[in-house]
C-alpha positions in Angstrom: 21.9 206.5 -27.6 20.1 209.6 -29.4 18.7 211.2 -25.8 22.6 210.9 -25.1 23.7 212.9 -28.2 20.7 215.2 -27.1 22.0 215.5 -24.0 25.6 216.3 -25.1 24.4 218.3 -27.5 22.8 221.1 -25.1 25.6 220.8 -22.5 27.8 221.8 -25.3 25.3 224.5 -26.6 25.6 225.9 -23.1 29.3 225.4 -22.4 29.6 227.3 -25.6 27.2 230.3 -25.4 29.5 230.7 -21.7 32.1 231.0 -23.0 31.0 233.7 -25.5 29.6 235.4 -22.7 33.3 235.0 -20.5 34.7 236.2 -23.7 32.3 238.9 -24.6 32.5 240.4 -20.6 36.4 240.4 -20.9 36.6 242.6 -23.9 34.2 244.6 -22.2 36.1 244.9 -19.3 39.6 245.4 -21.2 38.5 247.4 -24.3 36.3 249.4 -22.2 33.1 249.0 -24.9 29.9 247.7 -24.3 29.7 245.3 -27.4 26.2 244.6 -26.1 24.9 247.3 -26.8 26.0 247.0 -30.8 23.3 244.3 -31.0 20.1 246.6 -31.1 22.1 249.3 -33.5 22.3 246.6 -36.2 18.5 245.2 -35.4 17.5 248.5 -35.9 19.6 249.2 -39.1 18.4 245.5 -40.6 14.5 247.1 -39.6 14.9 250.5 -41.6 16.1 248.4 -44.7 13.6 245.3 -44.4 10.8 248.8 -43.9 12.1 250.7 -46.9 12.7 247.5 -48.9 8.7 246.1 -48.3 7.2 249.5 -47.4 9.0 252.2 -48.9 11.2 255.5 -47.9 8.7 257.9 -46.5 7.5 254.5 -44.1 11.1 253.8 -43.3 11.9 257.7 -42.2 8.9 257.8 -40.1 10.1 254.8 -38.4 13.3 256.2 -37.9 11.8 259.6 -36.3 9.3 257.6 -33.6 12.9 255.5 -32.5 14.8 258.3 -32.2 11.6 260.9 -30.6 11.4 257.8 -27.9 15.3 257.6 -27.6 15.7 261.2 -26.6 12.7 260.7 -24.2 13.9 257.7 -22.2 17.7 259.4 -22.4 16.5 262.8 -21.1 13.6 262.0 -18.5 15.1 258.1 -17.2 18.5 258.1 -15.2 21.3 256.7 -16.7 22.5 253.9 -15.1 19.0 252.4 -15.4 19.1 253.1 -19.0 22.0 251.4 -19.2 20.8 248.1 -16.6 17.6 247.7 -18.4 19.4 247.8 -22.1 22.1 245.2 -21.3 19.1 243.1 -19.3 17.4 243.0 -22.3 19.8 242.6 -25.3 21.1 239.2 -22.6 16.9 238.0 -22.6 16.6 238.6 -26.3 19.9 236.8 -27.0 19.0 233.7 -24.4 15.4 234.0 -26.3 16.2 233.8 -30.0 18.8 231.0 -29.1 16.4 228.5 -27.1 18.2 228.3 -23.8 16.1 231.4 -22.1 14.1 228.5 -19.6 17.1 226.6 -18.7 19.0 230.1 -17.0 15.5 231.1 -16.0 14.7 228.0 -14.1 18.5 228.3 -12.9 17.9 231.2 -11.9 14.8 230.9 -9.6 16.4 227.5 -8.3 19.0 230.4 -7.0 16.7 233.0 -5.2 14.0 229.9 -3.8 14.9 229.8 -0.1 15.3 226.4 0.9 
């Protein structure tokens, strides 16, 4: 009985993290705000406090100066829409990666594109 509850429980884990994603693409869609891209803004907010907590203030500002120096680099010499593809690509892989399900889409994935 446990490898059904096992099972279950990942089919619902799935079901569910779909449905945040239907959910999260419609407001998207209707509010016209990438809500995706809020995800790194607070990583990098939790960073600078977690650096100037452990490491102090002149650590933390430095750290802040190297994202932004890079930010203005890949915003003025990459083209926009790939800025944009390559952002939302990999807020979805860290997302499917910190929640455990990164292999199952993966595998999905190349189960897709593998020409039978």
């Amino acid at each position: 009985m446990s490898w059904y509850t096992e099972k279950m429980g990942s089919v619902f884990a799935s079901l569910k993290f779909l449905m945040v994603w239907i959910l999260i693409l419609l407001a998207d869609f209707i509010l016209e705000l990438r809500f995706e891209y809020l995800w790194p803004g607070w990583l990098f907010v939790k960073g600078v406090y977690d650096s100037s907590r452990c490491q102090g203030l002149a650590i933390s500002i430095f750290f802040v100066c190297a994202a932004f120096t890079s930010d203005v680099f890949c915003f003025i010499f990459i083209p926009l829409h790939w800025l944009f593809f390559v952002a939302s690509t990999y807020v979805w892989i860290q997302y499917l990666w910190n929640s455990g399900v990164l292999w199952l889409y993966m595998s999905l994935g190349l189960l897709d594109l593998y020409p039978f």
